[in-house]
Each structure stands twice: as structure tokens, then as C-alpha cells.
C-alpha positions in Angstrom: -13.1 9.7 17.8 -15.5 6.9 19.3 -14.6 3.4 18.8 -16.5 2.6 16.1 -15.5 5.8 14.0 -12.0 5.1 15.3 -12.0 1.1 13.8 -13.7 2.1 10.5 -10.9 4.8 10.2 -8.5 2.5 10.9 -10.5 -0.4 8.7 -9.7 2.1 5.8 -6.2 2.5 5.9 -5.4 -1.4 6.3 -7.7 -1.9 3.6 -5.7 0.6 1.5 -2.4 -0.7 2.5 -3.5 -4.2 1.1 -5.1 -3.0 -2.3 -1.7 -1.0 -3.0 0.5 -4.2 -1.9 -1.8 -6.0 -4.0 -1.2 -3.6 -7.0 2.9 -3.4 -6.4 2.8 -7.6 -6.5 0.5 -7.4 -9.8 3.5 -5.6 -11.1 6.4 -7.0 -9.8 4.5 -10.5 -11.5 4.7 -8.3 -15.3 8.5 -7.7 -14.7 9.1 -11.1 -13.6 7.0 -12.3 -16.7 8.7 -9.7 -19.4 12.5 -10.9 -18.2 11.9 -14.4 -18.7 10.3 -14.3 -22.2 13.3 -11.6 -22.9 16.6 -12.5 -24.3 18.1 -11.3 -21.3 18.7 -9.6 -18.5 17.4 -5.6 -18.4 20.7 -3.5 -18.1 19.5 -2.2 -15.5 18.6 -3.0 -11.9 15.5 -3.6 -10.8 14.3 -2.0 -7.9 13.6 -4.2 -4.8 10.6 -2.2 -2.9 7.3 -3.0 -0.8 5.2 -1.1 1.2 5.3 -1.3 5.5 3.7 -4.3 7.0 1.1 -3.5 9.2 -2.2 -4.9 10.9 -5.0 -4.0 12.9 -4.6 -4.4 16.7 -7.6 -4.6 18.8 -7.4 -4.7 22.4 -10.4 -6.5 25.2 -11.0 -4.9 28.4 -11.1 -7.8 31.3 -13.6 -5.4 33.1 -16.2 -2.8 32.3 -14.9 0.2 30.8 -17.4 2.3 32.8 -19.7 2.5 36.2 -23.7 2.8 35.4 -23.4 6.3 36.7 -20.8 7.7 34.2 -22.1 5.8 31.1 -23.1 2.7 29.4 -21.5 -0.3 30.5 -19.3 -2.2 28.1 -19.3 -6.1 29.2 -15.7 -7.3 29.2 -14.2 -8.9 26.4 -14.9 -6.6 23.8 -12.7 -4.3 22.1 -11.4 -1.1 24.4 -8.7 0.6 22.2 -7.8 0.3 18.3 -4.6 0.5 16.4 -2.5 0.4 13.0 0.3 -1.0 13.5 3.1 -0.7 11.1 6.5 -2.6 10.7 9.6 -0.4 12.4 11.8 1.0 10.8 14.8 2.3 11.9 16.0 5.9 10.7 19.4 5.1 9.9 18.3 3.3 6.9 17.8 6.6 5.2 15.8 9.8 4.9 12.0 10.2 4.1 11.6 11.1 0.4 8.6 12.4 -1.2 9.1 10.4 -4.9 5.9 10.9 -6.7 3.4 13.5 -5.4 -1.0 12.8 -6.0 -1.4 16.1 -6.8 1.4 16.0 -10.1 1.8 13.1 -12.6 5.4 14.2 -12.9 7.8 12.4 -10.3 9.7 14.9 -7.8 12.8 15.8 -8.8 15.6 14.5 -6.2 19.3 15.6 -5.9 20.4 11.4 -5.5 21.0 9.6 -8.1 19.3 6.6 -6.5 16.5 7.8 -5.5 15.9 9.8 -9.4 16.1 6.3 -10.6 13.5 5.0 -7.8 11.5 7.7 -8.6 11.5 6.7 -12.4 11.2 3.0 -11.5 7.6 4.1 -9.7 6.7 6.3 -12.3 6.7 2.9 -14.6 4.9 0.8 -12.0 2.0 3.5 -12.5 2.0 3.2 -15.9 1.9 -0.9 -15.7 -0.9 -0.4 -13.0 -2.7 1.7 -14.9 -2.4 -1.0 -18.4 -3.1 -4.1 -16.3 -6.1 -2.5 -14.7 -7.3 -1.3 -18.1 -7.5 2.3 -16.9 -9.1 1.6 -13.8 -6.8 2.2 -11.4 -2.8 3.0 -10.1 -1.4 4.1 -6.7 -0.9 8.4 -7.4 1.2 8.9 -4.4 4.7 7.1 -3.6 7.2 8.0 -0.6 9.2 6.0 1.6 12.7 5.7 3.3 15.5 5.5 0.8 18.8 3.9 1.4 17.9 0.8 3.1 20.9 -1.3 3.1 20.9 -3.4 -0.1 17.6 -4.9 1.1 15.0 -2.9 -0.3 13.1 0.3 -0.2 10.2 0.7 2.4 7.2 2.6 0.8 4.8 4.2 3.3 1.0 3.8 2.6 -1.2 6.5 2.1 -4.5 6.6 0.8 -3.8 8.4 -2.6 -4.8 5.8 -5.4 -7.1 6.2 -8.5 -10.2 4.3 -7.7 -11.9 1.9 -10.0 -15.1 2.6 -12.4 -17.1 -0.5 -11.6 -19.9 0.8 -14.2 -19.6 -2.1 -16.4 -20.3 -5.0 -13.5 -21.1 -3.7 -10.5 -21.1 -7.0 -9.3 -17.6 -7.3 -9.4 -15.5 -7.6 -6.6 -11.8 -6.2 -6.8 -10.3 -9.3 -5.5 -11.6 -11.0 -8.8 -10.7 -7.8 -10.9 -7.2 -8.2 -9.7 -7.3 -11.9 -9.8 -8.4 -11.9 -13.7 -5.8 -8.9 -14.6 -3.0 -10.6 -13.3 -4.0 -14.3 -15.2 -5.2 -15.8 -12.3 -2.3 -15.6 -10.1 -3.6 -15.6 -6.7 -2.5 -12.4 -4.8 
């Protein structure tokens, strides 16, 4: 790809990865909220799960990235090379599973016990995603490592989400849409 396809390619996927964080924090915030108006604890444990960190990486040539004779000049200091970079994660923490699959509402089915009740744990966050959103939107696609040492689950990001109807206000930016649905808690 050329630069500038490469960035807005890459521009995508970070964007992604922060709407689905955003959308796993919205309902982490409704589980928080139902178990301290409940009685009690659920008899059950919760899940502890988050997508990879990642960022964009841009690097700056200190000199020209090509002679008048082979092409256009580009001045130094601006950007040469483009990358996502995500959060290692080392392989002994468990195997790559495939929990819930875009193209099927219903969640895989998975030999470990664990991972069956992951898998029904993010079959629920879709359905809370999909309530707080009012139908708008949920993340459709859900696979990580499994077995991370009592400290979570890593989920990897894709780009397999339902997409908002922004019919009735246009004008409407998602950051505000997430903003009201979750009662003004900043995200």
C-alpha cells in the first residue's frame, strides 16, 4: 500500500479498537451498577476481560526518502513507515479461541469449561450492548487468548461490530451517543 492508504488502514483499526473498548467499559459500568443496587453478590464470577492495548506508531525520516531522479522528494521529518502496535502477549498464557463468530449469533461451542462460560459471559455483553445502545449497535465478533493467569482474558480486536443508524440526528457524534447511554460517565 502507499503511505497514505497504509495510515488510513491503520487509522481504521485503532479507531475500531477504541469504539469496542469503549463499548466493553459501557458494560462493565451496567454490571458494576446492577451489583451494587442488588442484594448481593451474583453467584457467579464475573469475568475479568479487555481487549489488547495498541497505538499507532509513526516513524520521521531524518533525510529524504528519495533522489529527484527516482521520485518525489519527501523533506525530512515527515512520516516514512506506519504501524499498529499491539500489547504482547506471551503464548503460554493460553491458546487462541474463537468464542463468538460475526457470521452466527450463537457462541462457538468449546470443549473447556472456562472458556463455555467466557463464551456465555460475551454472549451477555452483546445483549447489554445492544440495550444500552438502543439497537444501534454491539461488537459481533469475540476471540482472544484464554487462560491468562488469574489476571484476565485478552480479547483481540477485529473490525466485526454492528454499526450505528444515525438517521434520527445525523449530527450526532458517537462519543456523545456513548457518553448519553452510559449516564454521562465519561469513557
Amino acid at each position: 500500500y502507499a503511505l497514505q492508504d497504509e495510515c488510513n488502514i491503520l487509522y481504521l483499526k485503532a479507531n475500531a479498537l477504541y469504539w469496542v473498548k469503549a463499548l466493553l467499559q459501557m458494560t462493565y459500568q451496567f454490571i458494576d451498577c446492577a451489583i451494587k443496587e442488588a442484594k448481593g453478590q451474583p453467584p457467579f464470577e464475573v469475568p475479568c476481560l479487555h481487549f489488547v492495548d495498541a497505538g499507532l506508531l509513526f516513524a520521521y525520516s531524518d533525510m529524504p526518502l528519495a533522489t529527484a531522479t527516482v521520485g518525489p522528494v519527501r523533506p525530512r521529518g515527515m512520516v516514512s513507515v506506519a504501524y499498529l502496535v499491539k500489547e504482547f502477549i506471551p503464548a503460554l498464557l493460553g491458546e487462541f479461541v474463537k468464542y463468538i463468530h460475526n457470521g452466527n449469533a450463537a457462541p462457538c461451542f468449546l470443549m473447556d469449561m472456562k472458556a463455555e462460560e467466557i463464551t456465555d459471559f460475551l454472549a451477555f455483553t452483546q445483549h447489554v450492548q445492544y440495550m444500552k445502545t438502543g439497537g444501534q449497535v454491539y461488537i459481533s465478533d469475540y476471540q482472544g487468548m484464554c487462560g491468562c493467569h488469574g489476571s484476565g482474558m485478552y480479547l483481540h480486536q477485529t473490525r466485526e461490530w454492528v454499526t450505528f443508524d444515525r438517521s434520527s440526528d445525523p449530527h450526532t457524534s458517537i462519543g456523545t451517543f456513548l457518553k448519553d447511554v452510559c449516564g454521562g460517565d465519561t469513557l
